[in-house]
N, C-alpha and C positions, 0 to 999 in steps of 0.2 A: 504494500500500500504506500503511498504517492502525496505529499503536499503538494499544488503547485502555485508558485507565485510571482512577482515580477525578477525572482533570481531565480525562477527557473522549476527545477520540478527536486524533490528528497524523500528519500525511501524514511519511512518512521518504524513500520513494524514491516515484519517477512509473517505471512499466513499463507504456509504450503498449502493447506487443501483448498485452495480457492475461496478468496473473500467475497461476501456479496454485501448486503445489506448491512449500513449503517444508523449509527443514533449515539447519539449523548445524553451520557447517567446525571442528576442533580452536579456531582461532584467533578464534574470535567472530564469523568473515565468515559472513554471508546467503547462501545458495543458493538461487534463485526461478527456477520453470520459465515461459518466456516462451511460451507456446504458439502463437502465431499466427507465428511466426521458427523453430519448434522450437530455442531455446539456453536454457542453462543457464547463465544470470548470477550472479556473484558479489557482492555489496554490502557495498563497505565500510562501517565505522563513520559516515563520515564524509557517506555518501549516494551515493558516486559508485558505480559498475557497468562491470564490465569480462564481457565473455565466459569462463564457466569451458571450458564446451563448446560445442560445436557438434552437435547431435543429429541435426540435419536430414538426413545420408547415411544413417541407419538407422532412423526413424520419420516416420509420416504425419500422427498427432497426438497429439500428447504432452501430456499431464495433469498428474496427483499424482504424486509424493516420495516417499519415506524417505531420511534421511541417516543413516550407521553413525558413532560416536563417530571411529571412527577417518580420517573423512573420506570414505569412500563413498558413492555414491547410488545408489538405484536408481530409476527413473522408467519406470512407465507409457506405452506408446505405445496406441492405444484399436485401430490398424489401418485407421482411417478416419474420417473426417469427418462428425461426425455432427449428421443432416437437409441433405448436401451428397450424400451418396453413399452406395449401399448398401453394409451392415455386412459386416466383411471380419476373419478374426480378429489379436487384436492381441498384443501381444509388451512384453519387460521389458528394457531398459537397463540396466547397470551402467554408471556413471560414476566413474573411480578417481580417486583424492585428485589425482591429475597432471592430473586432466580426459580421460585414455581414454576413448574408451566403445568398447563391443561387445553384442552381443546376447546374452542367456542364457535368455530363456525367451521361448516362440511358442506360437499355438496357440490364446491365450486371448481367452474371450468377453468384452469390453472392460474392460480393466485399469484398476481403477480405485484407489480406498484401496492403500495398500502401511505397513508397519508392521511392524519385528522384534522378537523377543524382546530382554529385556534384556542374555543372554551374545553377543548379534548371533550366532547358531546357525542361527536360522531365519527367514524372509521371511513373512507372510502376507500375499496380497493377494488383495481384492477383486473376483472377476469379475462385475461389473453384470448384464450380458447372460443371466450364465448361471445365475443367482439362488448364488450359492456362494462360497467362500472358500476359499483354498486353500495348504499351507504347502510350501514351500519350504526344504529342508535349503539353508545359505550353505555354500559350499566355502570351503577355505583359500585360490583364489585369486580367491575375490569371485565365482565363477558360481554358479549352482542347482542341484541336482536336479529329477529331473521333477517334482516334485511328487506333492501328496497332497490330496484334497478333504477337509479337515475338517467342513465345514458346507454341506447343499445345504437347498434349500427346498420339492424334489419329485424322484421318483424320477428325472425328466427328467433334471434338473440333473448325475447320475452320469455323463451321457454324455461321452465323451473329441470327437466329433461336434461344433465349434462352429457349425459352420455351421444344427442346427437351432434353435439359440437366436435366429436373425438374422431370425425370423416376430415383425414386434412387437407381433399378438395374441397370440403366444403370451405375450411379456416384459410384457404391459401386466397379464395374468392369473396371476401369479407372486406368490406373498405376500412374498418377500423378493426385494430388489434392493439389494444391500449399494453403498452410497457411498464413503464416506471412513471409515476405521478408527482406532484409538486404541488404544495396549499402557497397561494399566495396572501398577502396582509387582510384582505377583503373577503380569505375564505371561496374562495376560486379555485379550481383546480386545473393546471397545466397537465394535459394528459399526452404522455410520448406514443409514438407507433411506427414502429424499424422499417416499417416499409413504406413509410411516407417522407417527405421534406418537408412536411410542411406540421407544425406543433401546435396544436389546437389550446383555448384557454376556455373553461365552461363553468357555468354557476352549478350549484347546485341544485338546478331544476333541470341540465342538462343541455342549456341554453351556450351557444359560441357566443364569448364577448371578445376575446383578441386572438388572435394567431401571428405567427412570424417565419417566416421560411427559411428551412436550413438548407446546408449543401450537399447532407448527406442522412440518411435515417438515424433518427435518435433512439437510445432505452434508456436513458436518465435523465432528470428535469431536476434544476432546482433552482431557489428563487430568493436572491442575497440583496443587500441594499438598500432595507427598508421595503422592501419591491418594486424595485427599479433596476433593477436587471435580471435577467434569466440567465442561466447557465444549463447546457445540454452536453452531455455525451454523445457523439454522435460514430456513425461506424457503418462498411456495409456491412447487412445481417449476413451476405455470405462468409463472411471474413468473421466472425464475435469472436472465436475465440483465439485467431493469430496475432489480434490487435494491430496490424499493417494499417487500417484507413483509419481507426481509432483518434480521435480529437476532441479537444472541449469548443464549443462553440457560445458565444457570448452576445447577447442583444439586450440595448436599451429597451425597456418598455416606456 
């Protein structure tokens, strides 16, 4: 893992099984999803890493993040390995500030972006699979509601059925396939999709209020500066994991 800044880019931690999802604890510590171990590391200041969780008794492949001010996380399980095994529906972790975990949401065509509002009220996350987005009331003790599809990309997408999203003609012919997500100050969400250049911005009713065009397909959103700038990852999806086209891309809003 990688700062980058105007001297340039610094390695801070090495996490051999592949890093995904990030968040920061009350206390300044790093919370990085190891996915190839499924754990949930801690990183100190200092570089070192200890085990916050251990995921692996309740997910098959675990992804992206959200961490709550208050020290919660919630992490993405996809339900299966994917181009390893056929697609299988996947489900949502809560991870408590002690390092608990337990399961609070199933069901879902592969969980991907996760990202709450700012009063942490609500979860939206990312179903890739199922071209859609969908919000999540947070309860008072860290679980979900069933949820609510805010944003689908075809009537299809309405279906509670994951299983017929798992046709990957169907998914390769889908104009949206939401990535990695972004809340902006206003409670917006910047929602990515690898096969587009162009990064859509949407209220909570599912509504486009800005968009900004990249160079290249994005899977990562995020939104620094008060919210006045975005910052994207961007990459061809054939390329993910050689990182050859791989870039941060940067716009005023």
């Amino acid at each position: 893992m990688q700062t980058v800044d105007e001297q340039g880019r610094r390695t801070v931690v090495e996490v051999p099984q592949h890093p995904s999802g990030l968040g920061w604890l009350p206390d300044g510590d790093l919370l990085v999803v190891s996915m190839d171990d499924k754990k949930l590391l801690r990183i100190r200041p200092d570089g070192s890493s200890v085990v916050h969780a251990d995921l692996s008794p309740h997910a098959v492949a675990v992804n992206d993040m959200f961490v709550l001010p208050d020290g919660t996380a919630y992490v993405g399980d996809n339900g299966f390995r994917y181009g390893e095994e056929a697609p299988a529906p996947g489900r949502i972790l809560r991870v408590a500030p002690d390092g608990d975990v337990r399961v609070v949401a199933e069901g879902l065509a592969l969980p991907n972006g996760l990202v709450a509002t700012s009063d942490s009220s609500a979860l939206v996350v990312a179903e890739t699979l199922g071209g859609r987005l969908r919000r999540f009331v947070i309860c008072e003790d860290g679980g979900l509601d069933e949820g609510e599809v805010i944003l689908t990309s075809d009537e299809l997408s309405r279906s509670e059925d994951v299983t017929v999203f798992f046709d990957l003609a169907v998914f390769v012919t889908r104009p949206f396939a939401p990535d990695g997500l972004a809340m902006d100050p206003l409670d917006r969400v910047w929602a990515e999709n690898p096969f587009s250049t162009v990064i859509r911005c949407y209220s909570l009713d599912g509504e486009v209020v800005d968009e900004v065009e990249l160079t290249q397909g994005g899977v990562a959103p995020a939104v620094g500066d008060g919210g006045r700038t975005l910052f994207v990852a961007t990459g061809d999806p054939a390329q993910t994991f050689t990182g050859r086209t791989s870039r941060v891309e940067v716009a005023r809003l």
